[in-house]
C-alpha positions as CSV (number, residue, x, y, z in Angstrom):
1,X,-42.4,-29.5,-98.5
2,X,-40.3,-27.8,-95.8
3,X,-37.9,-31.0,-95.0
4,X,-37.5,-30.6,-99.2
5,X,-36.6,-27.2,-99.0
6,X,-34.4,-28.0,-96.3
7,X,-32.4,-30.5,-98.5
8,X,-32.6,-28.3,-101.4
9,X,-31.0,-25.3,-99.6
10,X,-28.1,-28.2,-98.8
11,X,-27.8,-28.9,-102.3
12,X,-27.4,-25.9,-103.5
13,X,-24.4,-25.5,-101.1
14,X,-26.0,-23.5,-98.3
15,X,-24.4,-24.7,-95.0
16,X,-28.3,-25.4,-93.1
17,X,-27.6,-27.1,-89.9
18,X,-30.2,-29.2,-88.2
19,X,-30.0,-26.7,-85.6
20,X,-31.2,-24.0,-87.2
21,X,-33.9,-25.8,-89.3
22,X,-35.3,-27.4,-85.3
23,X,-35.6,-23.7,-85.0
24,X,-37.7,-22.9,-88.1
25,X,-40.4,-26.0,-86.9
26,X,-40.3,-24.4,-83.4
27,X,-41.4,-21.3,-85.3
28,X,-44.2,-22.8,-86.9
29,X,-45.3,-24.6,-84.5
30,X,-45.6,-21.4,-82.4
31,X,-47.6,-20.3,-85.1
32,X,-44.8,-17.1,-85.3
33,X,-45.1,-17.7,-89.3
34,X,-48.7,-16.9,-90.8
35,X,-48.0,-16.2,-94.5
36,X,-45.7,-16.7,-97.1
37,X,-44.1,-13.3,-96.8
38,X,-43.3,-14.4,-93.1
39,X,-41.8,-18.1,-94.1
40,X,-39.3,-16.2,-96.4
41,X,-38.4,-13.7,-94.1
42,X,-37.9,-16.2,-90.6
43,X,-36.6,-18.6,-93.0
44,X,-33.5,-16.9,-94.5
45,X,-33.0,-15.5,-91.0
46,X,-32.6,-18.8,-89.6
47,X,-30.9,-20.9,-91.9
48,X,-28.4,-18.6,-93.8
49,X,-25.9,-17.6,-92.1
50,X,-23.9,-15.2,-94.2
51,X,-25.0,-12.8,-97.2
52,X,-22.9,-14.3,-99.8
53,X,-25.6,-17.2,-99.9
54,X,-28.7,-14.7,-99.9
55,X,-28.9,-15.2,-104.0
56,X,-29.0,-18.7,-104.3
57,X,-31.4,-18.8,-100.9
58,X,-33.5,-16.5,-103.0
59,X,-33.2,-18.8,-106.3
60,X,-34.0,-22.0,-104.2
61,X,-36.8,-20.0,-102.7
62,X,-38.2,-19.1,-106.1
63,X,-38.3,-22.9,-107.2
64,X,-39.6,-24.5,-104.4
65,X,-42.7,-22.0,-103.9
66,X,-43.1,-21.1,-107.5
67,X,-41.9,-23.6,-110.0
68,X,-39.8,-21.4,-111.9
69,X,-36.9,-21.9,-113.7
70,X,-33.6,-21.2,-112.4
71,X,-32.1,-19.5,-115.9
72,X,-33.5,-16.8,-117.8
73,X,-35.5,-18.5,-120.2
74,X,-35.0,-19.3,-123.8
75,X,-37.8,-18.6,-126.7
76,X,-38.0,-22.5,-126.3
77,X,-38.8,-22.2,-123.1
78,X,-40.9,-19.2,-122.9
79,X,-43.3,-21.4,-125.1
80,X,-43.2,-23.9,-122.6
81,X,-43.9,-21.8,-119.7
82,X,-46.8,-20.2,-121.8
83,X,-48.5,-23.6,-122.4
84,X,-48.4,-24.7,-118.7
85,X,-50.3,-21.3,-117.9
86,X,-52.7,-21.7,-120.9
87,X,-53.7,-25.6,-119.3
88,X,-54.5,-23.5,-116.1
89,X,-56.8,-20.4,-118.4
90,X,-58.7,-23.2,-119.9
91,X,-60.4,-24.3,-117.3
92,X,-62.1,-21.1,-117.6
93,X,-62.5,-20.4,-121.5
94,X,-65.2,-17.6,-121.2
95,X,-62.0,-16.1,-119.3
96,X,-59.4,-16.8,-121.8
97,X,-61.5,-16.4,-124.9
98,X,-62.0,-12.5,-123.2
99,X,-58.2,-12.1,-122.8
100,X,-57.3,-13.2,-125.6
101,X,-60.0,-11.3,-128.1
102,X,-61.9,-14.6,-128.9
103,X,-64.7,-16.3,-128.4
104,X,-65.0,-19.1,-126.4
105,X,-66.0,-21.2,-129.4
106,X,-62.6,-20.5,-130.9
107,X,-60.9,-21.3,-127.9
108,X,-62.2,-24.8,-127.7
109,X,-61.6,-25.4,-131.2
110,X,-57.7,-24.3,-130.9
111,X,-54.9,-26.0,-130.0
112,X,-52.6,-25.1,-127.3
113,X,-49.8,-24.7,-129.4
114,X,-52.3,-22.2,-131.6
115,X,-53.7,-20.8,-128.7
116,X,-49.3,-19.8,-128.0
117,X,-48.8,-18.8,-131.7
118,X,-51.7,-16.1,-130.9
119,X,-50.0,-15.0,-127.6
120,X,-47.0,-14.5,-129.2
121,X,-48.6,-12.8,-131.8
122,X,-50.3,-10.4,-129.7
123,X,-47.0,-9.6,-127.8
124,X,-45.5,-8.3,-132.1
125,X,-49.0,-6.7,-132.6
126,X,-48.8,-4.5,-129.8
127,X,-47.6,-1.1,-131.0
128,X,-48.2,1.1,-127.9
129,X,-48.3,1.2,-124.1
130,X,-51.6,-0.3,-122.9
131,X,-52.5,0.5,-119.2
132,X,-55.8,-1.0,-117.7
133,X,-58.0,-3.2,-119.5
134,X,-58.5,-7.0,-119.7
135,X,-57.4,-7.6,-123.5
136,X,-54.3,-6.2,-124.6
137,X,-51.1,-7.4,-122.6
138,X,-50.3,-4.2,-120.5
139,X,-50.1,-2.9,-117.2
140,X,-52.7,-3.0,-114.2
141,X,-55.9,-4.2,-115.3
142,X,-56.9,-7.9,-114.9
143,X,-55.7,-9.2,-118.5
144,X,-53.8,-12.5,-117.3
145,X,-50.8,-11.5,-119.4
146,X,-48.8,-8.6,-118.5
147,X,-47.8,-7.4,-115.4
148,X,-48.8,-4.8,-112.2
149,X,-52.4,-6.5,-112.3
150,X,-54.5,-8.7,-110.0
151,X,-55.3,-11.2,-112.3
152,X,-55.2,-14.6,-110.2
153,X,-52.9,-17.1,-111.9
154,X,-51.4,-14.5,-114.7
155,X,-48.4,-14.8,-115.6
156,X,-46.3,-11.3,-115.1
157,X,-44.5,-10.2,-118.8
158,X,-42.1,-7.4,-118.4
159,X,-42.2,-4.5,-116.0
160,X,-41.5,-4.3,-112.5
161,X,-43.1,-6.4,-109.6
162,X,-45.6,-3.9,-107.3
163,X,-47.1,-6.4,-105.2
164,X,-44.0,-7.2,-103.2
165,X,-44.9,-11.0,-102.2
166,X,-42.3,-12.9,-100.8
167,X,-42.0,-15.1,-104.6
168,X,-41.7,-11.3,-106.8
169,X,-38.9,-10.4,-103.7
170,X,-36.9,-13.9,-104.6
171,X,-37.5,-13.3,-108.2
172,X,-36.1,-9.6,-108.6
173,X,-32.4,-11.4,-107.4
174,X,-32.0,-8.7,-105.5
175,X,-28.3,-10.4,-104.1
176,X,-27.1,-10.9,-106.9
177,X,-23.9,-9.3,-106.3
178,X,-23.5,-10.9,-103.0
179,X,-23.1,-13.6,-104.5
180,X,-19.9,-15.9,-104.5
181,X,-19.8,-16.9,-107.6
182,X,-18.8,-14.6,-111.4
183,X,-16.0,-12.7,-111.3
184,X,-14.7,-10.4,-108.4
185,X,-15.3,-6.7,-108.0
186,X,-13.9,-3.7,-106.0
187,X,-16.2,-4.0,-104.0
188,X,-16.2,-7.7,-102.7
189,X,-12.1,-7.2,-102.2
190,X,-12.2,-6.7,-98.3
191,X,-14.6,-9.9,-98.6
192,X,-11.8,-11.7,-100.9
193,X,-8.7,-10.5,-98.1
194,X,-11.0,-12.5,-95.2
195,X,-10.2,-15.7,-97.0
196,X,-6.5,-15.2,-97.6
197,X,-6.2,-14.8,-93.9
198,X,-7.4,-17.9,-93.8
199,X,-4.4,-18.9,-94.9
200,X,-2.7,-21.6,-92.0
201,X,0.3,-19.7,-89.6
202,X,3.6,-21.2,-88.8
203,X,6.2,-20.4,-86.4
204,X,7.1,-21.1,-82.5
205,X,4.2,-21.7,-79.6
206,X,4.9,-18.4,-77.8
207,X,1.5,-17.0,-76.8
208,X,-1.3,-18.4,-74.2
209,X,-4.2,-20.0,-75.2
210,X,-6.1,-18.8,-71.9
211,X,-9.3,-21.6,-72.4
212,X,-6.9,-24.4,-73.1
213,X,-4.5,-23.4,-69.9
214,X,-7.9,-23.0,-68.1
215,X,-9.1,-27.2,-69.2
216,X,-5.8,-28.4,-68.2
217,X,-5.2,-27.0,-65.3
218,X,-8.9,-28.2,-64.1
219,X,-8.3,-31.5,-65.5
220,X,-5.0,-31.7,-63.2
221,X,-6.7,-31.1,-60.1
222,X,-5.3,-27.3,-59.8
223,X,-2.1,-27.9,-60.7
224,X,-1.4,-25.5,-63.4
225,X,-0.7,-26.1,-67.5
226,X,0.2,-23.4,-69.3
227,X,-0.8,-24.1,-73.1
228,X,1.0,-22.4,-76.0
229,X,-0.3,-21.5,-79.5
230,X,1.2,-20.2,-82.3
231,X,0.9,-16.5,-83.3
232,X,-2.7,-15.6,-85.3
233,X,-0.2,-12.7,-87.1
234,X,2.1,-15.3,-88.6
235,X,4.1,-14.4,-91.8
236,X,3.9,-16.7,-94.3
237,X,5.9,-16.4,-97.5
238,X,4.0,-15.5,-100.7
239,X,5.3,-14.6,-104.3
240,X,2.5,-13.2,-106.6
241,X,3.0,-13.5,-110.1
242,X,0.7,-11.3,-112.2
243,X,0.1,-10.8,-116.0
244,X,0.0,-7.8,-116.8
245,X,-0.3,-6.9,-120.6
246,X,-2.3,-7.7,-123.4
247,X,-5.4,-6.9,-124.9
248,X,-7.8,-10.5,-123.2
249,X,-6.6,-8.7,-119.6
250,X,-7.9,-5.3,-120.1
251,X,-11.0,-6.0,-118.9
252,X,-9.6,-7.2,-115.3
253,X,-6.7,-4.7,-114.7
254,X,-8.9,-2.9,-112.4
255,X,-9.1,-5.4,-109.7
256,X,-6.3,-7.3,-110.3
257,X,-5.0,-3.5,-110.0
258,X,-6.4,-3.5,-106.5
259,X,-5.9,-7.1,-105.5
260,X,-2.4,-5.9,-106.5
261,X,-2.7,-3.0,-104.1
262,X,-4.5,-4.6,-100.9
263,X,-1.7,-7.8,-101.3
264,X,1.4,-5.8,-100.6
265,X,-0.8,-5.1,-97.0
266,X,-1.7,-8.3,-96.4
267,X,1.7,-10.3,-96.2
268,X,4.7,-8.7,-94.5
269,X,6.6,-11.4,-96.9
270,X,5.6,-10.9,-100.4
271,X,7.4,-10.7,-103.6
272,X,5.7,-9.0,-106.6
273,X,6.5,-10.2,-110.1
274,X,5.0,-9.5,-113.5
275,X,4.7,-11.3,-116.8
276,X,2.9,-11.4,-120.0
277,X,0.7,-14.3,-121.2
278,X,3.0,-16.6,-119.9
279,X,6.1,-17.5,-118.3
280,X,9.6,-18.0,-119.9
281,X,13.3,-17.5,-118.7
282,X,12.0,-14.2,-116.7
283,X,9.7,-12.3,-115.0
284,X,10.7,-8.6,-114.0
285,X,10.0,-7.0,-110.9
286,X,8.9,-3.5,-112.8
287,X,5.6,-3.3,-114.5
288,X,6.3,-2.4,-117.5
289,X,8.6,-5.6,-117.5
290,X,12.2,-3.8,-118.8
291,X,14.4,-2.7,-116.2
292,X,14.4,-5.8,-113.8
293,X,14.3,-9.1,-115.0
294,X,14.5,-12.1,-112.5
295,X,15.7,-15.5,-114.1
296,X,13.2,-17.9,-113.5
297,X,15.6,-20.7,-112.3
298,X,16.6,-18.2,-109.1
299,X,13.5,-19.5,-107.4
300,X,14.8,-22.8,-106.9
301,X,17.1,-21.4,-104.0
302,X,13.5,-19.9,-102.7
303,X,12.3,-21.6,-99.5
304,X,9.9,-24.8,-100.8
305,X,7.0,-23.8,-98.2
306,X,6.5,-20.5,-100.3
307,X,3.1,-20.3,-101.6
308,X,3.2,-19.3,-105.3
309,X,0.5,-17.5,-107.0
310,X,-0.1,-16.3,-110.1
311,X,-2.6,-14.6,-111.7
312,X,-3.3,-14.3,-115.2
313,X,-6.4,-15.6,-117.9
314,X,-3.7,-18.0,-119.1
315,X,-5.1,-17.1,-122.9
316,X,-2.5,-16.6,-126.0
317,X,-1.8,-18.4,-128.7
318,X,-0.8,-22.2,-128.4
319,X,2.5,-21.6,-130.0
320,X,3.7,-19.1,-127.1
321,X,3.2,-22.1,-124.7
322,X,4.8,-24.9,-126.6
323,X,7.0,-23.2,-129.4
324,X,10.7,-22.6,-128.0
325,X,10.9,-19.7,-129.8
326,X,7.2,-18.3,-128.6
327,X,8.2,-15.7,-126.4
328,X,6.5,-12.3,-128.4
329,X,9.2,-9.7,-126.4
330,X,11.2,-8.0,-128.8
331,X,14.6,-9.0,-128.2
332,X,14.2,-11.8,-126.2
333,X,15.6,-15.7,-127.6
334,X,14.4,-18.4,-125.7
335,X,15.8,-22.1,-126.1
336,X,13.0,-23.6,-124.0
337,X,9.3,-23.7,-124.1
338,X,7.2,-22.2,-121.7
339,X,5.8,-25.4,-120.7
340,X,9.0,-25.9,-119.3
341,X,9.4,-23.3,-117.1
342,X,5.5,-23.6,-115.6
343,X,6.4,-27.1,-114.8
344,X,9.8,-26.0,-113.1
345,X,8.2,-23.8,-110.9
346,X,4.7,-26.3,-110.0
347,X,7.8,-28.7,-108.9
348,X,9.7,-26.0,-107.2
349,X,6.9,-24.7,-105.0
350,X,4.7,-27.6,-103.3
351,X,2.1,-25.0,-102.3
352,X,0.8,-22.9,-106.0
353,X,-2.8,-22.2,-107.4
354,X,-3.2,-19.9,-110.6
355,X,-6.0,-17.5,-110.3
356,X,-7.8,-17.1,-113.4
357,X,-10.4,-13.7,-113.7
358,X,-12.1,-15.4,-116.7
359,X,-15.4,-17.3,-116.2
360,X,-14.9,-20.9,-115.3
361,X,-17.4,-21.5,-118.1
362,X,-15.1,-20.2,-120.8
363,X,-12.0,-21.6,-119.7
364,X,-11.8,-25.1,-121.1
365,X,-12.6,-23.5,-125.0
366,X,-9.1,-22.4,-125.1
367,X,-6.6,-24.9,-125.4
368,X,-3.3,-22.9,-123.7
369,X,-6.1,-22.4,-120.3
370,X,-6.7,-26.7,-120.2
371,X,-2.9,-26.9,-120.7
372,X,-1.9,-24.6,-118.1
373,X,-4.8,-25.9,-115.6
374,X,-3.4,-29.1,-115.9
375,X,0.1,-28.1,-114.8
376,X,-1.3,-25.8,-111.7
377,X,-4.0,-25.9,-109.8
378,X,-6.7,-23.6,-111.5
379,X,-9.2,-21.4,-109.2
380,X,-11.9,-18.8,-110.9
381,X,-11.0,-15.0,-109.4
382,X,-14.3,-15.0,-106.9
383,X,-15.0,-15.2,-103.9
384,X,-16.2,-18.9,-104.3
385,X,-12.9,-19.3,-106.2
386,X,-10.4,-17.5,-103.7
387,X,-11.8,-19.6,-100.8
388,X,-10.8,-23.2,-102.8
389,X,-7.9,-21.4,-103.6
390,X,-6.6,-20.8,-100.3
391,X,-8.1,-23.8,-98.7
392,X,-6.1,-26.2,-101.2
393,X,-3.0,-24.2,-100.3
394,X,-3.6,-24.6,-96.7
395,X,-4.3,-28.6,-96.8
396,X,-1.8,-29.6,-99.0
397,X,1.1,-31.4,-97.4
């Protein structure tokens, strides 16, 4: 069970070395893990090694010790769930028939999917709070439907966990939010800036790499080698492209607001530009996108090792991306499709990602978002995202 937990951990994209899981047997076999509780505790300690994996530690966790499902389940499945636990009541029917408000006769004599129409029934009938008790699906008590009780094997409906076993801890999803996946907040932004420094330096070897001069110089007998390294606090050369109107980006101004904000910190080389929906002959510098324009073709004279990134739920309507006359500014007449000019500048700049705030899930409904991922290289706004983000603009040649 524990080598399968190990592998499942792996799957799930937790980085578990061997190392660490040699630990976890040594554990064991010190007999420093008597329980459950202990297993999940010593357990996450040992083999995850940063918070942002705590969630999906605690989903795996779940699984593997519990069986349950890693979604919130569906009336379909609910039904499901509820016949695997009536198989278990049945083999003790005076039990169930008391739970349930029948006799034992009438248990035998119904089916299981009868014996989950009444459940669910029971679950409409109830009109009030029921506390106590071994019939009515309620609270405390030892009715094996409901939650707060001690029935053994019952199956918990609603409320709030009180017996705080290692399984209800995994369950409540407690690290949610640590999580690297769904969209960014606030919150996780300082988390976020750790992987954009990520991003490779460039420049002359002009400071000492003291371990390195240290090797050499024992590997030449004595004889000293200095060793050079570039500088850590290289600047690289970033212009951030952001879209900044319309109604489907309202609901990510706020941290595109503040990604906005902690950007113009993080590279000493940055040019800001805005746009709306997509990009045409010109972006503007201003955000409300009317005093100062930039033509588009201007960045061909921009150094090719730029990294371009733009940010923007790359939804509007199909004609503002292939229609030559698509641009919605009042007063503007363009000649060329957008199309155009997104594939001028993915040629122009060897090193560009688009950073989309929408759910990966919903992005390939649209038909302008699985036009424009084709042309750029398309990375959810997460933390999961932001790391493939900056680790394809690092690796690319």
């Amino acid at each position: 069970m524990f080598i399968n937990f190990f592998y499942t951990l792996r799957d799930k994209g937790i980085p578990v070395t061997p190392t660490s899981f040699l630990r976890l047997q040594k554990a064991l076999g010190m007999g420093l893990i008597s329980s459950l509780d202990d297993f999940y505790s010593v357990t996450r300690s040992l083999l995850v090694k940063s918070e942002r994996y705590f969630d999906i530690y605690d989903q795996a966790f779940a699984v593997a010790f519990r069986g349950m499902t890693e979604v919130e389940p569906t009336d379909a499945e609910l039904s499901e769930m509820i016949k695997a636990m009536l198989s278990e009541w049945l083999k003790d029917p005076e039990s169930m028939a008391d739970a349930l408000g029948l006799s034992e006769e009438q248990v035998k004599q119904m089916t299981p999917d009868e014996l989950v129409a009444h459940f669910l029934k029971r679950l409409k009938e109830q009109t009030e709070a029921h506390h106590g008790g071994n019939k009515w699906i309620g609270t405390h008590g030892t009715s094996p439907t409901g939650h707060s009780g001690t029935h053994p094997g019952g199956m918990r409906v609603g409320g709030e966990s009180r017996n705080k076993s290692a399984i209800k801890v995994a369950m409540e999803r407690r690290y949610r939010d640590y999580s690297q996946s769904g969209p960014i907040t606030a919150s996780q932004i300082g988390e976020a800036l750790k992987r954009i420094k990520h991003l490779q330096p460039a420049g002359p070897k002009d400071i000492v790499n003291i371990d390195e001069t240290i090797y050499q110089t024992m590997r030449n007998a004595g004889e000293i080698e200095i060793v050079f390294d570039r500088r850590l606090a290289d600047r690289l050369k970033v212009k951030l492209l952001i879209d900044n109107g319309g109604w489907s980006m309202d609901p990510y101004v706020e941290i595109v607001q503040v990604l906005f904000h902690y950007a113009q910190f993080q590279f000493k080389e940055l040019e800001i530009y805005f746009f709306h929906n997509t990009i045409y002959s010109k972006v503007w510098l201003d955000a409300q996108r009317h005093k100062k324009p930039i033509l588009v073709d201007e960045f061909a004279r921009s150094d090719p090792e730029t990294r371009l990134i733009i940010v923007g739920d790359a939804s509007m309507a199909p004609y503002e991306l292939a229609d030559p006359r698509g641009a919605i500014y009042v007063g503007q007449n363009e000649s060329r499709p957008s199309l155009d000019y997104l594939k001028f500048l993915s040629k122009t700049f060897r090193h560009t990602v688009w950073l989309n705030p929408q759910s990966q899930d919903h992005w390939f409904y649209t038909w302008t978002v699985k036009t424009i991922a084709g042309i750029f290289p398309m990375f959810e706004l997460s933390l999961d995202g932001l790391e493939k983000a900056v680790h394809h603009l690092t690796s690319r040649n």
